[in-house]
N, C-alpha and C positions, 0 to 999 in steps of 0.2 A: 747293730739293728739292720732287717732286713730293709733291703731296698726298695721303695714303692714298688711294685713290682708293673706298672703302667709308665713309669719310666723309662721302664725296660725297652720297650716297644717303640720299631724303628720303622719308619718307611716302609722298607721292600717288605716285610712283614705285612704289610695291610691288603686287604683284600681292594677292588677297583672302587666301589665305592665310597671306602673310606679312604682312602688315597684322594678321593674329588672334595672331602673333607679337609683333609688337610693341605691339600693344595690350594683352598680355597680361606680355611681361615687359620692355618698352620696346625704340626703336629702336639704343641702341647694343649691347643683347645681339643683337637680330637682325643688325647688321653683322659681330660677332664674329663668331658663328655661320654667318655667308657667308662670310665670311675665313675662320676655320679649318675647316671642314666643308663648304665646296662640292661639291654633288654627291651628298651624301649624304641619304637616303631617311628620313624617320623615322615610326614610331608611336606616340604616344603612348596608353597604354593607361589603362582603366580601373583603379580602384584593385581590383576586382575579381580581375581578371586578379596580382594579387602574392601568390601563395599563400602563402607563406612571410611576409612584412609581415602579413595577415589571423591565421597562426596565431599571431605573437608579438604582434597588439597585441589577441587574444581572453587570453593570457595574461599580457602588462602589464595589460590591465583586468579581470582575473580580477571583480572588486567589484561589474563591471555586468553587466545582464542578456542575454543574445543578441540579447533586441530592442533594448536598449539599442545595444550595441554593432552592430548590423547598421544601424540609423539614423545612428550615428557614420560608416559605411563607403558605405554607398547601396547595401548589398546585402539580400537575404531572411534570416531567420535559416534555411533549410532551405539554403542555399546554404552559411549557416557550420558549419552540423552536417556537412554534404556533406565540405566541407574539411576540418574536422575529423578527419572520418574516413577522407578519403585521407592525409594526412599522416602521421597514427597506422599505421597497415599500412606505412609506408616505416621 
């Protein structure tokens, strides 16, 4: 039987991008990920960007302080007052 053929595929083979793939979460998730999702576009976003994960983990860590927890995230704490108070008005 023929060999997966995404098997095949080795390293130097890969283009820069997927090289930051697989150096990041290794090369047999990036074959999976070409086998089931060929074709497909991705962004991957700042943690920034998850408003909803930002307001539940300012209230799992209710203990810490906004600078604290804005250093925990890579964000400003005016960014997490911001959030805050768009979430609260929904």
């Amino acid at each position: 039987m023929l060999k997966n053929i995404y098997e095949q595929i080795e390293y130097q083979d890969l283009t820069d991008d997927l090289r930051l793939i697989a150096d990041a979460m290794g090369i047999d998730v990036l074959r999976n990920l070409m086998k089931n999702l060929q074709g497909v576009y991705f962004y991957v976003p700042r943690v920034a960007h998850l408003d909803k994960f930002i307001l539940r983990y300012m209230q799992n860590n209710s203990d810490k302080t906004f600078k604290e927890i804005a250093l925990d995230l890579g964000v400003s704490t005016q960014y997490l007052w911001k959030i805050r108070r768009q979430l609260k008005k929904r």
